[in-house]
MIPA-347441 format. One line per field, with one value per residue: x, y, z of N, C-alpha, C in turn. Coordinates in steps of 0.001 Angstrom, whole numbers, plus 500000, padded with zeros to 6 digits. Layout:
n.east: X,...
n.north: Y,...
n.up: Z,...
ca.east: X,...
ca.north: Y,...
ca.up: Z,...
c.east: X,...
c.north: Y,...
c.up: Z,...
//
This chain:
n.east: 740901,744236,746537,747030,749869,751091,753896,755858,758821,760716,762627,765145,765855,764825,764637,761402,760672,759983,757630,755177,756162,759115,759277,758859,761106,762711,762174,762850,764921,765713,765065,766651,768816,771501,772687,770851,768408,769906,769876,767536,766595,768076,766818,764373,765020,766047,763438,761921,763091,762669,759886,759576,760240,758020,756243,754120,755362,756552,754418,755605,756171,756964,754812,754509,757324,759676,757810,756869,756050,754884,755637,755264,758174,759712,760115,760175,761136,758990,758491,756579,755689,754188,753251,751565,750158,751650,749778,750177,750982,750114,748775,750655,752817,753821,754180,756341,757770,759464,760304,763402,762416,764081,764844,765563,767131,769599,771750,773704,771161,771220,773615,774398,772283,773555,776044,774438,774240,776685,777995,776102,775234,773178,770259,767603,765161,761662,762452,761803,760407,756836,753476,749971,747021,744793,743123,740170,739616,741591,743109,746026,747491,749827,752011,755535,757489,758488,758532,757820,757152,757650,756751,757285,757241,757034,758808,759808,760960,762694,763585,765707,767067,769515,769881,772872,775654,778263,779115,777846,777325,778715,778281,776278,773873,773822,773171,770187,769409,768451,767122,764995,764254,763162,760338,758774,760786,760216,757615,757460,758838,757936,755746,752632,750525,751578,751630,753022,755023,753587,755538,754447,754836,757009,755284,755590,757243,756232,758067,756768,754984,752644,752576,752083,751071,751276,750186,751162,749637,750421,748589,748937,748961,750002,749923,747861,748806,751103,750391,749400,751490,753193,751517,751322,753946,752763,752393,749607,747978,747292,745940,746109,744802,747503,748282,746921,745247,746268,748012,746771,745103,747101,748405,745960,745968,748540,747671,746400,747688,748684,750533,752039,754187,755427,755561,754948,756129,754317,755081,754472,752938,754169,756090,758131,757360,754864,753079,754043,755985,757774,757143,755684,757949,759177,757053,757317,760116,759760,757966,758933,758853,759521,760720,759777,760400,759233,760184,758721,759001,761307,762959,761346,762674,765761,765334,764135,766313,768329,769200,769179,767135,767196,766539,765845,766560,765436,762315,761567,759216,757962,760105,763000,765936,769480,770566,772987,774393,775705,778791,777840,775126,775423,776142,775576,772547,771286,768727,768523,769504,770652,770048,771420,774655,773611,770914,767893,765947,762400,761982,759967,760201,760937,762180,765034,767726,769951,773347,775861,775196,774121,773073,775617,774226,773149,773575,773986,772808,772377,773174,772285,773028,773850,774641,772819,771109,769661,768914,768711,769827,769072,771974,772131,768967,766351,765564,764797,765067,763850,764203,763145,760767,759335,757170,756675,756371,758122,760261,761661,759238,759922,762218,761262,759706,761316,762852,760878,760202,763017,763146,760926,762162,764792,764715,764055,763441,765769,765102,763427
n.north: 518239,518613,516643,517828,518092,517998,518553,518295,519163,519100,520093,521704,522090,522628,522472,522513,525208,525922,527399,529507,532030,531447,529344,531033,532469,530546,529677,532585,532003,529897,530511,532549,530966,529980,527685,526209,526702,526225,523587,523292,524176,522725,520687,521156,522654,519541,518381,520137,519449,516866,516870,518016,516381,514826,516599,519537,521676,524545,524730,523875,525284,526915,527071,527697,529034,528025,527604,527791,524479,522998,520788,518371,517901,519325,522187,522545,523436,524276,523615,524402,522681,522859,521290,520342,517609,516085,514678,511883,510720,509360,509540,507578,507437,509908,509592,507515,508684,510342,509319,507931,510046,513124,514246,512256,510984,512836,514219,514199,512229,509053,508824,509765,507477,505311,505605,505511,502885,501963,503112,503033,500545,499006,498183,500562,499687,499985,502466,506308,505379,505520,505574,505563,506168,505184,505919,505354,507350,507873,509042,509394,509786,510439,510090,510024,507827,508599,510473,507668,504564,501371,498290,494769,491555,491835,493605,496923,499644,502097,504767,507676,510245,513160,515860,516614,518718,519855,522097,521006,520674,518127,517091,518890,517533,514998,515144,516428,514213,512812,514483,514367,511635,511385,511817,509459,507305,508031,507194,504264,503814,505068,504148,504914,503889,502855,502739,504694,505496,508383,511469,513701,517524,520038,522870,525437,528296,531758,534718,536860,536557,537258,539835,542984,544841,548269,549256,551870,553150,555153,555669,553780,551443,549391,548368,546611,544635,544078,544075,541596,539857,540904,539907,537047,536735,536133,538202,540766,542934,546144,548307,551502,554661,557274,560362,562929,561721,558893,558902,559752,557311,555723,556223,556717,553550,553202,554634,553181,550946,549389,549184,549140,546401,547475,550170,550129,551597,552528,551947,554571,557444,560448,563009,562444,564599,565238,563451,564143,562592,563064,563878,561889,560090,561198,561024,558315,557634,559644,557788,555638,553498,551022,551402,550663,550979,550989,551926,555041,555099,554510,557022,558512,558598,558993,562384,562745,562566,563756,563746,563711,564006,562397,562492,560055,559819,558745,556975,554269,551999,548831,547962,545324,544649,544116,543538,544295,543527,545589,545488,546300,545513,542887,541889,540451,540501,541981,543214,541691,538956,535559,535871,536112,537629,538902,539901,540197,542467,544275,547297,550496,553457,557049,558810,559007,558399,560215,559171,560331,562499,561246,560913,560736,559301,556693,554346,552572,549808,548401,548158,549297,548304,550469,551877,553270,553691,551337,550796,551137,551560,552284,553634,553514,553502,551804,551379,550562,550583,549838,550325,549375,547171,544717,543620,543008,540301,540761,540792,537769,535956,534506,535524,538365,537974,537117,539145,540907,539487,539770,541765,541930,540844,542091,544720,546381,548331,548390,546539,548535
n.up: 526776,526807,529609,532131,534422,537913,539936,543018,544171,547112,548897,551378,554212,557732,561679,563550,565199,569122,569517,567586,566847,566869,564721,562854,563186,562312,559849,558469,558557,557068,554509,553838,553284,551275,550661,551065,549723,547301,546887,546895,544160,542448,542344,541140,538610,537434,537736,535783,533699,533591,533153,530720,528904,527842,527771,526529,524348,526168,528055,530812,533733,536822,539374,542021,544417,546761,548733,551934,554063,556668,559242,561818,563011,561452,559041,555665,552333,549443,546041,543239,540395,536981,534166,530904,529099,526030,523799,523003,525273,528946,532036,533352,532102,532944,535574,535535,533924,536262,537905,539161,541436,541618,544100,545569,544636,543326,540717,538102,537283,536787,536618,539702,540803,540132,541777,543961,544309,544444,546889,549195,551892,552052,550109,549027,548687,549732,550259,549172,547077,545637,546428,545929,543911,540947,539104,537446,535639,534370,535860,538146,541214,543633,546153,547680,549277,552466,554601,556360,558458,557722,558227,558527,558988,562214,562588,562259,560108,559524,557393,556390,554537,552902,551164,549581,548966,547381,549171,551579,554927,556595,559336,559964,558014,558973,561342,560172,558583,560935,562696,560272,561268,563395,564540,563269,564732,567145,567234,567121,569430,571675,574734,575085,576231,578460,582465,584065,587063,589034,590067,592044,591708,593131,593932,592146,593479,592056,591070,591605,593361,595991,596227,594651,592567,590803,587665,585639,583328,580629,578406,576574,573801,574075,576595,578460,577355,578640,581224,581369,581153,583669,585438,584969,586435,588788,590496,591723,589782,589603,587030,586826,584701,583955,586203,588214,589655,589858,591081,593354,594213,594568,597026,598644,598819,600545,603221,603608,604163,602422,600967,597494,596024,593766,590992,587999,584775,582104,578702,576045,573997,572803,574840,578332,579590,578981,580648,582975,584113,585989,588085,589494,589385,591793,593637,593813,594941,597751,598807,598831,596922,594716,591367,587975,584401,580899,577916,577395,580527,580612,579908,581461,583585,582977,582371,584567,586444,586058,583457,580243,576823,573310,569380,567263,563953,562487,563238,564885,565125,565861,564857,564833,566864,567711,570895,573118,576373,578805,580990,583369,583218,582959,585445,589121,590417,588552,586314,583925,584661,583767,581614,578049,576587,574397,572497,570720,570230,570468,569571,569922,569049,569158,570999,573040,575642,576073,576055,576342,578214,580512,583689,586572,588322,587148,585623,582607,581184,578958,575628,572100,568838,567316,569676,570717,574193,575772,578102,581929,585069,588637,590602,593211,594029,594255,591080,587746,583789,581000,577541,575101,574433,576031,576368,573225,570397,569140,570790,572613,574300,576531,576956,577680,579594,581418,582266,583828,585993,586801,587751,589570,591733,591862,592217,595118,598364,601056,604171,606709
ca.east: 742150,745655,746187,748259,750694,751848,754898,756045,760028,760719,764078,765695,764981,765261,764390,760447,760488,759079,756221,754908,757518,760366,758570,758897,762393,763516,761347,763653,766959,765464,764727,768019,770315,771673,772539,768753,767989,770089,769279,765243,766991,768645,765805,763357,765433,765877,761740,761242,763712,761511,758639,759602,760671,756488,755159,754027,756488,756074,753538,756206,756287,756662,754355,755091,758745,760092,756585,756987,755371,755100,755362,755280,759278,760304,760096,759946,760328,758603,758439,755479,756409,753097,752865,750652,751340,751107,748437,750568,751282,748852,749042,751769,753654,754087,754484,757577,759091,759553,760860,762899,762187,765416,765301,765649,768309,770475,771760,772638,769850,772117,775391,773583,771751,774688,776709,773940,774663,778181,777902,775336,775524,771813,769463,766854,763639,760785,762445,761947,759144,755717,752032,748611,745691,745213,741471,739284,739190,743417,744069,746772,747673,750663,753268,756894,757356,759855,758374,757207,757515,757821,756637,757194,757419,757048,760073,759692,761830,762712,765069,765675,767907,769110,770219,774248,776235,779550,779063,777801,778137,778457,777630,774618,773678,773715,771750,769121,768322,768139,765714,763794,763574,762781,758914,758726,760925,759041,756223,757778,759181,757237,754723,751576,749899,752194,751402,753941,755124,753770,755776,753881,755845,756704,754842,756614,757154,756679,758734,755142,753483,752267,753466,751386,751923,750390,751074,750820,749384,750542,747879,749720,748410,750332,749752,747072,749776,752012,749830,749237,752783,753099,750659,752109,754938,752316,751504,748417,748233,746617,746637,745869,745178,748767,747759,746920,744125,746951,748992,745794,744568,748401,748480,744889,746721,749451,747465,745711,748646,748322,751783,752565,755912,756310,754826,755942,755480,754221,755453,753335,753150,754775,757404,757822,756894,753439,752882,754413,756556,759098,755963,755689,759014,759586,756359,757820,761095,759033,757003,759580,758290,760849,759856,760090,759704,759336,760008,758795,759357,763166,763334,760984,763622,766656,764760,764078,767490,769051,769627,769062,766852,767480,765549,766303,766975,763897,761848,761587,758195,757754,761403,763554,766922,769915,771252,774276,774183,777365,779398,776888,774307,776148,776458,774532,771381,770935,767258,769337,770248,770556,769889,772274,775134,773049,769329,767068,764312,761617,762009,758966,760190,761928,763535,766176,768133,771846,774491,776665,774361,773657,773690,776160,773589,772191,774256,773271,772987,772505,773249,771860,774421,774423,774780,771493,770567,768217,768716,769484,769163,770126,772846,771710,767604,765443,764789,765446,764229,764067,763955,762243,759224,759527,755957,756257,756498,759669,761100,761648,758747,760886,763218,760547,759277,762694,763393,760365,760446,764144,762840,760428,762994,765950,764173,762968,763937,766294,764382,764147
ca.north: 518987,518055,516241,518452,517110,518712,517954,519491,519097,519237,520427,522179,521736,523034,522117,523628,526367,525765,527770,530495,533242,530671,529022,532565,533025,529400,530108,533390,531613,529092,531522,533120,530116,529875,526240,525479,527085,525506,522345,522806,524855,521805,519689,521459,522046,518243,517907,520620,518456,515726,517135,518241,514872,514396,518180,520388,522921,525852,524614,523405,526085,526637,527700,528268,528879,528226,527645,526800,523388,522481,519365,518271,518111,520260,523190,522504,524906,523171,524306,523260,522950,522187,520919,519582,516276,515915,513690,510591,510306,509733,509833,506659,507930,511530,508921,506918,509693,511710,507979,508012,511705,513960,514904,510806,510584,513483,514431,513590,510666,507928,508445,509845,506627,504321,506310,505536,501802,501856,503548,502669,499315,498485,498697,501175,499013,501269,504168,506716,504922,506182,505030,506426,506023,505169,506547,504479,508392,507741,509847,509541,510889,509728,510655,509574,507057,509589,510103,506259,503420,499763,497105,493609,490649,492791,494762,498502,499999,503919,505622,508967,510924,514408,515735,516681,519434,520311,522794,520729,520204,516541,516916,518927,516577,514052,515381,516487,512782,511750,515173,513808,510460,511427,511453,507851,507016,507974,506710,503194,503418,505654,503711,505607,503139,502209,503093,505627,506130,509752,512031,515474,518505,520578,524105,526370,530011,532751,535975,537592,535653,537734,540944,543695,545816,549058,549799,553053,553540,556184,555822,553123,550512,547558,548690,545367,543118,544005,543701,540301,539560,541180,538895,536169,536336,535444,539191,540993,543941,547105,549173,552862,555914,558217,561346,562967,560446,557490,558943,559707,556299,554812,557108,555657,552444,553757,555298,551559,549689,548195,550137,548487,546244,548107,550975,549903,553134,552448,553005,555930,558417,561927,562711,562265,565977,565157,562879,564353,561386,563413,564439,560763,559603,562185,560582,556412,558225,559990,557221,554703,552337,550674,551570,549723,551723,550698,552957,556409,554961,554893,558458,559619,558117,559551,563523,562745,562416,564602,563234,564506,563532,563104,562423,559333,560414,557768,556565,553053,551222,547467,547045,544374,545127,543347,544521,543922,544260,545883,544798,546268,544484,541563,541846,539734,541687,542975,542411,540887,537886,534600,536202,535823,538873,539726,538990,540797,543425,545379,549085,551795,554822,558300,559628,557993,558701,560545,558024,561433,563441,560364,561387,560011,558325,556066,553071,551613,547999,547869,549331,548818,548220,551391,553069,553886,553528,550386,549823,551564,551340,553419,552607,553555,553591,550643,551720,550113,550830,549105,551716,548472,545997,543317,542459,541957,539402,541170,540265,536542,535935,533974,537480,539620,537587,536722,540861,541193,538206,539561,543010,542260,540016,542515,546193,546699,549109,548106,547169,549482
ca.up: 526789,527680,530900,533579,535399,538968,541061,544345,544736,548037,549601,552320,556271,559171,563092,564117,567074,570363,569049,566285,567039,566652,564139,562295,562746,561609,558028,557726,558390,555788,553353,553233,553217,549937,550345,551120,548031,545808,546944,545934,542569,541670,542394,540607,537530,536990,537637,534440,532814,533290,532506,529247,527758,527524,528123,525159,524625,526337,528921,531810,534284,538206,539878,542801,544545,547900,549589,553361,554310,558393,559589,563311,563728,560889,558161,554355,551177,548387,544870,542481,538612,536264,532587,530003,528284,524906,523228,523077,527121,530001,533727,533743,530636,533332,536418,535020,534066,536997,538346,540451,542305,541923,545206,546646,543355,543201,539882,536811,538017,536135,537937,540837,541410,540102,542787,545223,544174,544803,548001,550244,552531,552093,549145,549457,548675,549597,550903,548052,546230,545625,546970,545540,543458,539952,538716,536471,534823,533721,536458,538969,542045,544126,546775,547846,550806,552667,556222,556242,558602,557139,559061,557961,559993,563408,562508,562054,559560,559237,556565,556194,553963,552593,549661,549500,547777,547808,550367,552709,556164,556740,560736,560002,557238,559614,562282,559287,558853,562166,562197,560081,561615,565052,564546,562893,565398,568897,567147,567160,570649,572814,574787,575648,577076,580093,583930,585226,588609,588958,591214,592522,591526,594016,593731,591875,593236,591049,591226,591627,594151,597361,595699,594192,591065,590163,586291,585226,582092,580039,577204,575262,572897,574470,578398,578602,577079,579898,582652,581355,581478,584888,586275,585017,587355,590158,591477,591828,589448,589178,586261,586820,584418,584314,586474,589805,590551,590102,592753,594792,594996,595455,598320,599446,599238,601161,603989,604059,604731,601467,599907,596784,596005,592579,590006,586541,584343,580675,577520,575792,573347,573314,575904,579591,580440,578548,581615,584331,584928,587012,589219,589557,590423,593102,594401,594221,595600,598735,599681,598906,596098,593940,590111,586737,583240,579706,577134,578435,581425,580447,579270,582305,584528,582469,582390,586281,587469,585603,582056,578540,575959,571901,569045,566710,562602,561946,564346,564885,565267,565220,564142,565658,566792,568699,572090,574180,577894,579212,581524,584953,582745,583176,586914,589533,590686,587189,585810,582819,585002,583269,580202,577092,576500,573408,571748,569955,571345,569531,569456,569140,569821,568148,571990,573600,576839,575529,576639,576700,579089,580797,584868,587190,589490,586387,584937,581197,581637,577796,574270,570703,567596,566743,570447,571851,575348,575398,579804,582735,586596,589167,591563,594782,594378,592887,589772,586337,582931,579192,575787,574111,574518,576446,575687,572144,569447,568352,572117,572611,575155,577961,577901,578163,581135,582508,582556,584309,586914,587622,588217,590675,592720,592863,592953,596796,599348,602275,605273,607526
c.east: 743297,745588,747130,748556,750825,752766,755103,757988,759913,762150,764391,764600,765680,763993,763027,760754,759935,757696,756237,756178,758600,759892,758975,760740,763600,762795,762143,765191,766638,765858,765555,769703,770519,771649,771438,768747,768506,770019,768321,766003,767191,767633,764799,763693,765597,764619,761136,761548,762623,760369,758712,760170,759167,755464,754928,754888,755977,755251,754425,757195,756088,755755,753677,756607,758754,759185,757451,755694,755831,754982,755671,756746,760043,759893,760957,760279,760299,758277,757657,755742,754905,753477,751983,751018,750928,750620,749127,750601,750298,749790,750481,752709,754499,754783,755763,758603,760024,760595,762298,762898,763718,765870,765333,767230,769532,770503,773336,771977,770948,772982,775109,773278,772752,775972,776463,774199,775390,778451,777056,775022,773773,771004,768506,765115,762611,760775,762568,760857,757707,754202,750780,747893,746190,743783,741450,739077,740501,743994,744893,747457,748675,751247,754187,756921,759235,759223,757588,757904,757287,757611,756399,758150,757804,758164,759833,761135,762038,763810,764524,767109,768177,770198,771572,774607,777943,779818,778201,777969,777905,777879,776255,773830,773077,772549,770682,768574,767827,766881,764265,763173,762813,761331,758940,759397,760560,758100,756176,758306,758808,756293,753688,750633,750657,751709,752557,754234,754992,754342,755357,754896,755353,756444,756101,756641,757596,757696,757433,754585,754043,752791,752229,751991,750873,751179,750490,750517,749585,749545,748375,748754,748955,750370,749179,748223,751212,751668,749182,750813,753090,752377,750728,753316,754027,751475,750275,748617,746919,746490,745434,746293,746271,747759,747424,745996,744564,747661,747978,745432,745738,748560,747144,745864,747439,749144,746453,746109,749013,749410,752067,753806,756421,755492,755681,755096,755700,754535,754138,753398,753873,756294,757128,757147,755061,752763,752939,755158,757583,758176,755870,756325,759023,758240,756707,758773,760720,758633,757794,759507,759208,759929,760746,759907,760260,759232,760178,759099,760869,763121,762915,762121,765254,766334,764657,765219,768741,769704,768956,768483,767338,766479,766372,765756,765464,763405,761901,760216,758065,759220,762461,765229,768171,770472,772494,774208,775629,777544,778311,775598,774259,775992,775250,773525,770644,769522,767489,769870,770148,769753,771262,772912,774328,772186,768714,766568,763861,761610,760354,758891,761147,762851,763904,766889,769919,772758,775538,776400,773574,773873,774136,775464,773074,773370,773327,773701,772579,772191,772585,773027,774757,774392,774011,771507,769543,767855,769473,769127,769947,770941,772859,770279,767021,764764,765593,764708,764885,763710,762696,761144,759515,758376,755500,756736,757684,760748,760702,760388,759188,762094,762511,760088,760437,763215,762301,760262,762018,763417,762141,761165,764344,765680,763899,764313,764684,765185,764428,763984
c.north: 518141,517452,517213,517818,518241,517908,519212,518855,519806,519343,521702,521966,522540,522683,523248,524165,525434,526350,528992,531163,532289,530280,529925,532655,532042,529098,531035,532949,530583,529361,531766,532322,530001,528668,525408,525225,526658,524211,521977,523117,523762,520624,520022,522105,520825,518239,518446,519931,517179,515484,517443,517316,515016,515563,518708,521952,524185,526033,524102,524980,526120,527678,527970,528030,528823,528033,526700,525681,523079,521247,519494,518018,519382,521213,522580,523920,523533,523865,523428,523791,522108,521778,520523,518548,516344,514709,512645,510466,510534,509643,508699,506787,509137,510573,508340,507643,510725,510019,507734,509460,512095,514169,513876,510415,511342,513885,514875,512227,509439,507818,508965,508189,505275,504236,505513,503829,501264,501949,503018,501393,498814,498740,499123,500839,500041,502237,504865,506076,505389,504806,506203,505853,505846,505315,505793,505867,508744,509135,509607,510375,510099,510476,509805,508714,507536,508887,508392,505160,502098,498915,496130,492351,490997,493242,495713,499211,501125,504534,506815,509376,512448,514340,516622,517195,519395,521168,522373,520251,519406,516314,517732,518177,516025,514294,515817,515279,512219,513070,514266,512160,510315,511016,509850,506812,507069,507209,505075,502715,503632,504492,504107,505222,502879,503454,503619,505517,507887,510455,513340,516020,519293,522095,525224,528046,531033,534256,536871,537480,536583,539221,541797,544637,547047,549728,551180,553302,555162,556469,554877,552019,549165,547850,547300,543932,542782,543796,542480,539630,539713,540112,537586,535349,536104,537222,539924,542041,544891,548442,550480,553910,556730,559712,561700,562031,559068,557663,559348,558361,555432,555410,556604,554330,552260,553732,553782,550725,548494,548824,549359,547931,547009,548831,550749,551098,552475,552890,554085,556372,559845,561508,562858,563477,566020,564566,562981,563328,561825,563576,562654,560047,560607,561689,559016,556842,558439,559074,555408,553381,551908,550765,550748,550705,551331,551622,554275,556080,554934,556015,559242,559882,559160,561191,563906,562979,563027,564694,564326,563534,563482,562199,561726,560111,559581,556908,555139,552316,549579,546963,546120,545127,544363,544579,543572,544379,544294,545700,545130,545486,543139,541109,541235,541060,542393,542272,541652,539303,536578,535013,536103,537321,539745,539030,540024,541441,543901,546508,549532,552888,555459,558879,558447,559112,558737,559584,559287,562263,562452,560993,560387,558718,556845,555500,553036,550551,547497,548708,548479,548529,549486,552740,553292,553332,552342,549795,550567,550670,552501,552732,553098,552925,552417,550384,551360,550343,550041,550097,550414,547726,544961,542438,542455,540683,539851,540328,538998,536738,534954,535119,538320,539157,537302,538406,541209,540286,538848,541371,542985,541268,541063,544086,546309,547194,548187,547794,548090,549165
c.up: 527286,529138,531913,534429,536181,539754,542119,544750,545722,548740,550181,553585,556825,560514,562789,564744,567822,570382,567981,566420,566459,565897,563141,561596,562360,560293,557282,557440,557154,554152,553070,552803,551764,549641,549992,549818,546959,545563,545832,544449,542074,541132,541197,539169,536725,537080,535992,533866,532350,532484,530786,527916,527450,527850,526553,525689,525324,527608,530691,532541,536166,538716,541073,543799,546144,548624,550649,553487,556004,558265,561197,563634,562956,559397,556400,553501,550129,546659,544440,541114,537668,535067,532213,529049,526834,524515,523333,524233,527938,531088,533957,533085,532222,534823,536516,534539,535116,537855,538048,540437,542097,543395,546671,545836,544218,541453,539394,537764,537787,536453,538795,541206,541096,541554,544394,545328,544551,546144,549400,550518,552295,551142,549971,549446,548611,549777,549487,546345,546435,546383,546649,544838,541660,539348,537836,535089,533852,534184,537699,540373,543307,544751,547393,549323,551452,554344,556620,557028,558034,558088,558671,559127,561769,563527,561791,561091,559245,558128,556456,555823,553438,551676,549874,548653,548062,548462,551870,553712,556765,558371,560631,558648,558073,560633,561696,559397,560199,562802,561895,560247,562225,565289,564985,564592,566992,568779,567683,568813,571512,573437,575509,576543,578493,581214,584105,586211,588397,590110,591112,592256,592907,593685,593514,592198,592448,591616,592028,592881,595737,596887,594783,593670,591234,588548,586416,583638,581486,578435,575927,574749,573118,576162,578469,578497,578091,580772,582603,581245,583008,585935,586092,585895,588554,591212,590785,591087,589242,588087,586683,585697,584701,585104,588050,590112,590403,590969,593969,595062,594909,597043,599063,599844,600387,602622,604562,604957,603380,600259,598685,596788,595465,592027,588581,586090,582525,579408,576790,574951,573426,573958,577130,580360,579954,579470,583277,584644,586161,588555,589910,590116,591803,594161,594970,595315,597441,599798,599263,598299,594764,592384,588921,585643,582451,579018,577302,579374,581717,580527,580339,583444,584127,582921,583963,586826,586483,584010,580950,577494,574134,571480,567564,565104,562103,563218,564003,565421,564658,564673,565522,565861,567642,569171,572954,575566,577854,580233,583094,584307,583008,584811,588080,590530,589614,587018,584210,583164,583990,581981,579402,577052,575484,572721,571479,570390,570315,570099,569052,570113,569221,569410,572420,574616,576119,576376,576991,578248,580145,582704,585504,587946,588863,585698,583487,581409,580031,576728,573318,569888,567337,568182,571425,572814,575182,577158,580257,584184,587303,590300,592992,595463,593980,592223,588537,585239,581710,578315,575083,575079,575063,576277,574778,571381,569280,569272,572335,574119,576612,577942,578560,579619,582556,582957,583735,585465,587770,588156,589549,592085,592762,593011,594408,597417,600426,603416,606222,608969
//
């Protein structure tokens, strides 16, 4: 049969994350750039082109668009375009034509690369040239010398380039190549081998440390993923069943000597009266234990002290959302500290705490776009609450921990 050819044009970048999550949300800004995209478009129009000087009609097709590709500094979309050659052309016939790559060229290729002639202080030698195999079976298999150091006569040589429209922006251009140098280049300078001077760090204290939690579980499905957050900041936690036998054995505690710092109250199902949360506070209140609440724990807090619940037009599960802290948000002591005026959170939840019916004693330390309550505290007692997740994926995980880290450093009672 015919021989099939495959190519993989390769265009648009962007910077990796610090890890998956970020990772995630520098794939979607990818995705939607138009520029990206018309980059690879352009690219991978000239490749069919190619292909169809020596394809059989009909057979030069992509298949597949936009695919993400990782690499260890940065994010890829790569498009793959197949054909079939017709009977006169083999593997070097399909090789020579694709020569040079569109997406090392530009385009048209011929005043593109005359261009690149004119222009650029250094010929490009091997940058943009291929290396691979050549089968005894007259098959071929090759790729582009892009990420590639050169070493000849113990000098290391790196190029890196990107591909230029008329919409683009010559300072991020610029820092694109030097992107994609960076690797190549550590590789060449780092030296792994050398002896250090090591200096001891000095022990870092957590927010946490010497400090004891009791969560309250309200029956939720991410309770665990909080009390692994919680304990993160360094303190000791206990999660307890919602109910009279969580305020009997805080009250054991109590009667120990062994009072807790804090009771964070879990997000949940239902509503706060399904829990008793008011039964609850009036017990932190009593016995003087500064409280935290996520979610229900907002709303129990709101219902507690005099507030008003409502009930969102569509509920919201798993969706992302940005928030703005307002201006007591802003303010030092807030569990918002050294956080940004506005970032993302995940929502799951249909009530919300009326911003109207909101009671005097209870600040919002932050809204949604379209209004909602997403943070209070109160301004006498030391109690603060979040509407959203701080321990998911949705929520950047250095917020969710920085909300919780500031919580258990500015909640606590006066001494007495």
């Amino acid at each position: 049969g015919a021989i099939r050819v495959e190519t993989c044009p390769i265009s648009g970048t962007v910077a990796r994350g610090v890890d998956a999550l970020e990772d995630a949300a520098r794939v979607k800004s990818l995705i939607m750039n138009l520029k990206e995209e018309s980059e690879l478009t352009m690219c991978t129009d000239v490749d069919r082109n190619d292909k169809s000087r020596i394809c059989e009609p009909g057979s030069v097709k992509v298949i597949g668009r936009r695919q993400i590709e990782m690499y260890s500094r940065l994010i890829h979309t790569v498009d793959h375009v197949e054909g079939y050659l017709r009977p006169e052309f083999d593997a070097l016939d399909a090789f020579l034509c694709h020569t040079w790559a569109v997406t090392v060229t530009g385009a048209p290729k011929t005043w593109a690369i005359q261009f690149v002639e004119d222009q650029e202080r250094s010929a490009r030698c091997w940058y943009g040239g291929a290396v691979g195999l050549v089968g005894f079976d007259g098959s071929m298999n090759t790729g582009l010398t892009l990420r590639t150091v050169r070493v000849k006569n113990g000098i290391a040589e790196v190029r890196a380039g990107a591909t230029l429209l008329y919409d683009s922006d010559p300072e991020a251009e610029e820092l694109e190549t030097e992107l994609k140098a960076s690797a190549m280049l550590d590789a060449i300078t780092s030296n792994d081998l050398a002896m250090e001077d090591t200096v001891l760090a000095e022990p870092v204290t957590k927010a946490g440390d010497g400090k004891s939690i009791i969560l309250i579980d309200h029956e939720d499905s991410f309770v665990h993923t909080l009390g692994n957050y919680l304990r993160q900041t360094g303190a000791d936690v206990m999660t307890l069943r919602s109910g009279p036998s969580a305020l009997a054995r805080i009250q054991a505690l109590i009667d120990s000597g062994k009072k807790p710092d804090m009771v964070v109250l879990s997000p949940g199902p239902g509503s706060p009266k399904d829990f008793e949360l008011s039964t609850t506070l009036s017990f932190l209140e009593k016995n003087k234990i500064p409280g935290f609440g996520v979610c229900l724990g907002l709303q129990g807090m709101v219902e507690h002290f005099g507030g008003e619940l409502g009930v969102l037009g569509y509920p919201l599960h798993g969706k992302p959302t940005p928030i703005a802290l307002t201006q007591s948000g802003q303010n030092s002591g807030s569990i918002f500290e050294g956080l940004p005026e506005q970032f993302d959170v995940a929502r799951y939840h249909s009530l919300y705490g009326l911003n109207e019916k909101m009671p005097e004693c209870l600040d919002v330390t932050a809204l949604s776009e379209d209004g909602i309550v997403m943070a209070i505290k109160h301004k006498t007692l030391p109690y603060a609450a979040v509407q959203f997740h701080p321990e998911s994926i949705l929520t950047s995980p250095k917020h969710g921990m920085k909300i919780l880290q500031n919580a258990l450093k500015v909640l606590s009672y006066e001494c007495e």
